[in-house]
N, C-alpha and C positions, 0 to 999 in steps of 0.2 A: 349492470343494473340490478336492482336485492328483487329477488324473489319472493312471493309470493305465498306461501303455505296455508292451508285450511286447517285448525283446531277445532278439537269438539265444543262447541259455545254453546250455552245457558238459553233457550229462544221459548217467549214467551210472549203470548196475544193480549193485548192490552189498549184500550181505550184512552186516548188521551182529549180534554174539552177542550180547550183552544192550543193555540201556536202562537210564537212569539213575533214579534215586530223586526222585521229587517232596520241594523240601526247602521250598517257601513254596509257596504259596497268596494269591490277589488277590478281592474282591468282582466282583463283575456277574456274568458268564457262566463267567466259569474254573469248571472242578471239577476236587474232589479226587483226582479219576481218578490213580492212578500212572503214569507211562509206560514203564514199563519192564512195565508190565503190556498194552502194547501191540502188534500182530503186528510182530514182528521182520525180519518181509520186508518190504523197503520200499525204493521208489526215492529215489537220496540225488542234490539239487540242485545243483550247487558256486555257486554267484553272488562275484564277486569286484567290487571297484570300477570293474574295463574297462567291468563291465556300463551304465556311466553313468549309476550309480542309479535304475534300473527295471530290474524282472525279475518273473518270473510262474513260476507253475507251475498245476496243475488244483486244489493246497492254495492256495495265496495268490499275492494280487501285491504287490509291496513297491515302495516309491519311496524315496529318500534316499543318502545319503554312506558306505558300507561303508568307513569310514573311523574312526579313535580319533577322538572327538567327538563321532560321527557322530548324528544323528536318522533313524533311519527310522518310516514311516507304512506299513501294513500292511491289506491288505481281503482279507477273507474271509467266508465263511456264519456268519449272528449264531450260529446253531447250535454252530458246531467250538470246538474245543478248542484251546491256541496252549501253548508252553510254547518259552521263551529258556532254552537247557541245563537247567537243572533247574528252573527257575520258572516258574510258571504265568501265564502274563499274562491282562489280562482283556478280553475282545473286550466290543465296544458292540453296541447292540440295530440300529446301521446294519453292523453285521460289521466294526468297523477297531478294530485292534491297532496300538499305540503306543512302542516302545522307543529305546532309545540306547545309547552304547558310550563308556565315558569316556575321559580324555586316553590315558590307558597301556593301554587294551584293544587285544590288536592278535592276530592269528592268529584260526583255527578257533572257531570260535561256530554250538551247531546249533540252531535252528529246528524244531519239531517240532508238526503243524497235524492233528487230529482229525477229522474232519466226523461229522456224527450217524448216519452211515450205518455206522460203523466204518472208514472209508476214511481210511490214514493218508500222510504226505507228511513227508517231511524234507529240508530245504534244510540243507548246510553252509554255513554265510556266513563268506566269507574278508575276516577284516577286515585292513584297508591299515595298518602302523604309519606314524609320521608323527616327522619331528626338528623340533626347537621350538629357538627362537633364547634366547641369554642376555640378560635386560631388567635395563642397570642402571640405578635411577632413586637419584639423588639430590639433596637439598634437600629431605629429606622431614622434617617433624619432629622431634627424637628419641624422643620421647618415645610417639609412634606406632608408633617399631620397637624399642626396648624399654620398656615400661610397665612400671612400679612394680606391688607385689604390689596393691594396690588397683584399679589401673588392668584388671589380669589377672583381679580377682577381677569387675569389672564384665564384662567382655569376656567371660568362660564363662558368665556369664546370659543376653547380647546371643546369643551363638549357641545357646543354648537354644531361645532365640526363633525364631532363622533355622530349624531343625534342623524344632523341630512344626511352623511354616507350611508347611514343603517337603514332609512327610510326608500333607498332604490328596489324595483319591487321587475324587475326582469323579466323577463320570457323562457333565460338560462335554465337548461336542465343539467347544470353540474353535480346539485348534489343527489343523483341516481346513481352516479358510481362508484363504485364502493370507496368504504375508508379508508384513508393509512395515515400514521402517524405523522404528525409535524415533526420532531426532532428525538433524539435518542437521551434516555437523562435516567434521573431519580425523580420519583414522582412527589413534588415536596408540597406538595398543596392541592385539596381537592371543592369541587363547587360545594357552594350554599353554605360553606364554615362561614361564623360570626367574626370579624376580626374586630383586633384589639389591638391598636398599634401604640407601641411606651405605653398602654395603659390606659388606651383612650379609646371608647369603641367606636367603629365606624360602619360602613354600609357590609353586606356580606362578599367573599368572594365569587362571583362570577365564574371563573374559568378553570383550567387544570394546567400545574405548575408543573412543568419539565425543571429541573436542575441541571444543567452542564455549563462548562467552561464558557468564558469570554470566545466567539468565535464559531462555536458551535453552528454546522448548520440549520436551516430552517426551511423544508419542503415544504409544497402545497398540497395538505391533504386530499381535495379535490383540485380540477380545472377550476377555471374563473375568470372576473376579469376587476382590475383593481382600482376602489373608488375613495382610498384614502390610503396615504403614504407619508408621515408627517416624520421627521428625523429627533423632535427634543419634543416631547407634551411633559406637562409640569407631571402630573401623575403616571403617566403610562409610559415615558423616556419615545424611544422609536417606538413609532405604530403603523399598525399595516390592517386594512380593511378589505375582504375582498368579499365581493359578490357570487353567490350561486345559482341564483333564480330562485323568484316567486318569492320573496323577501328571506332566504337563509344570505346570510353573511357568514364570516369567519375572520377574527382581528386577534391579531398577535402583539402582542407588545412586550416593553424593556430590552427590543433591539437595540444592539451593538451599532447593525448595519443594514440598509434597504440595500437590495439589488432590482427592486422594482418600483414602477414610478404608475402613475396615477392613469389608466386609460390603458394599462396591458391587459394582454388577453396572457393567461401564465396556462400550463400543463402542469396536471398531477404530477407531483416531484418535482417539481420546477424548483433549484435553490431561487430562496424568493428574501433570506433574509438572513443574518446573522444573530446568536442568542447574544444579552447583554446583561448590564448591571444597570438600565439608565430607568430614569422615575424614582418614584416611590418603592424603594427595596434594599432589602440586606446583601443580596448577593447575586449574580446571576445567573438568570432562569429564563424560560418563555413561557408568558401567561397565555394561553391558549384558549378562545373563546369561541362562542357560536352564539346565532342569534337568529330569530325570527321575527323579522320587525323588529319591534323593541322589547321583545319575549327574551329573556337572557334562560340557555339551555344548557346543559349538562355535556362535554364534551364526552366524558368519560360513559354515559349511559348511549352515545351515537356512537362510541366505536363498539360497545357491546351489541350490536344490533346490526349494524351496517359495516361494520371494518372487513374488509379486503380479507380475503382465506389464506 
């Protein structure tokens, strides 16, 4: 489970006039409480990325990358109340709170943490924006970077697919345990690049690109349990989606080969799949992804913070 640490933080008394509207709501512990129906006097945190990703306050201690991409891991009283600006997140019955910050989230982000006591706490979290490199790949296909209407009309039900698997929101506390690597390789691709495929730009990369061999294992970073297993998607070849709790997933794709199928419970290091050449790609790799919700994260900035010693 990641530890904990206290940095020196920025702490400053501040007056704020109203609070904002609860606009979602999450299962476990969250409630419906508004917070804007909460006392308005309140000490406000600032935590920025200097902080080294740990920081604390007497509401919560957080670990992780205050950065676009970022994962942070959150522990407070299973009791309190948590809400990310206007959403309610849902704490676990061990007290930790789970969120991330996607490619283009960058600035002011507040944090606002309950206890059962009526004791309230607000962190501003100054998230770090971040410049992403231009990825031009060519030799890809064509027919991969423009599909026929058939091609497209397959491709909107494959992400159907992807969309409900990422939407399972668990109880699972797999991703507390530290990280380790999916596979062994050359790292040929990193998140948030703009890609350019023959010369055509498309959405940005997502994930982080392992290179090795046709065959190549593929471990389970964390435990889990698996709620998509699909052997040919038009864009992704083999995909594999697995669940961590409290909305983290983890999907690998341009597998060769699944050795897991839909409704397993897998262990860290569990060989879970084989590396490929299949989808949308020049050669094969494993696209390594994470997710919160439908938050797309940085893997490369979660093993900085959370990987395994």
């Amino acid at each position: 489970m990641p530890k904990f640490g206290r940095q020196p933080l920025l702490l400053a008394l501040a007056t704020v006039a109203s609070m904002f509207a609860l606009l979602a709501t999450q299962p476990v512990a969250a409630s419906s409480t508004n917070p804007a129906t909460l006392n308005n006097s309140h000490a406000v945190l600032a935590i920025n990325d200097s902080n080294k990703g740990q920081a604390s306050s007497k509401g919560i201690q957080l670990r992780g990358a205050l950065r676009s991409g970022g994962l942070i891991i959150g522990k407070t009283q299973p009791t309190s109340q948590v809400w990310l600006n206007q959403q309610a997140l849902s704490v676990s019955n061990s007290g930790h709170v789970v969120f991330g910050f996607g490619r283009d989230t960058n600035g002011s982000q507040t944090l606002t943490v309950q206890h059962a006591n009526g004791e309230q706490h607000v962190l501003e979290l100054q998230i770090s924006a971040r410049d992403y490199a231009i990825d031009r790949v060519d030799g890809v296909p064509q027919r991969t970077v423009t599909p026929n209407p058939e091609q497209q009309q397959r491709t909107r039900k494959e992400a159907e697919k992807v969309w409900l698997a990422r939407t399972v929101n668990s109880t699972r506390e797999d991703y507390l345990q530290p990280l380790i690597m999916p596979a062994q390789g050359r790292i040929s691709g990193v998140y948030g690049s703009q890609r350019i495929f023959n010369g055509t730009p498309r959405n940005p990369h997502y994930g982080l690109d392992i290179a090795a061999p046709t065959g190549t294992p593929v471990q389970a970073p964390w435990p889990g349990k698996v709620v998509l297993a699909e052997p040919d998607l038009f864009y992704s070849g083999g995909t594999l989606i697995i669940d961590h709790g409290f909305g983290i997933t983890s999907t690998y794709i341009h597998l060769n080969q699944l050795h897991v199928k839909v409704g397993d419970n897998i262990e860290q290091g569990q060989h879970i799949a084989d590396i490929g050449a299949t989808g949308r790609v020049t050669g094969p790799h494993l696209d390594w992804r994470i997710n919160w919700g439908h938050e797309r994260l940085d893997p490369a900035l979660a093993l900085e913070h959370f990987q395994a010693e």
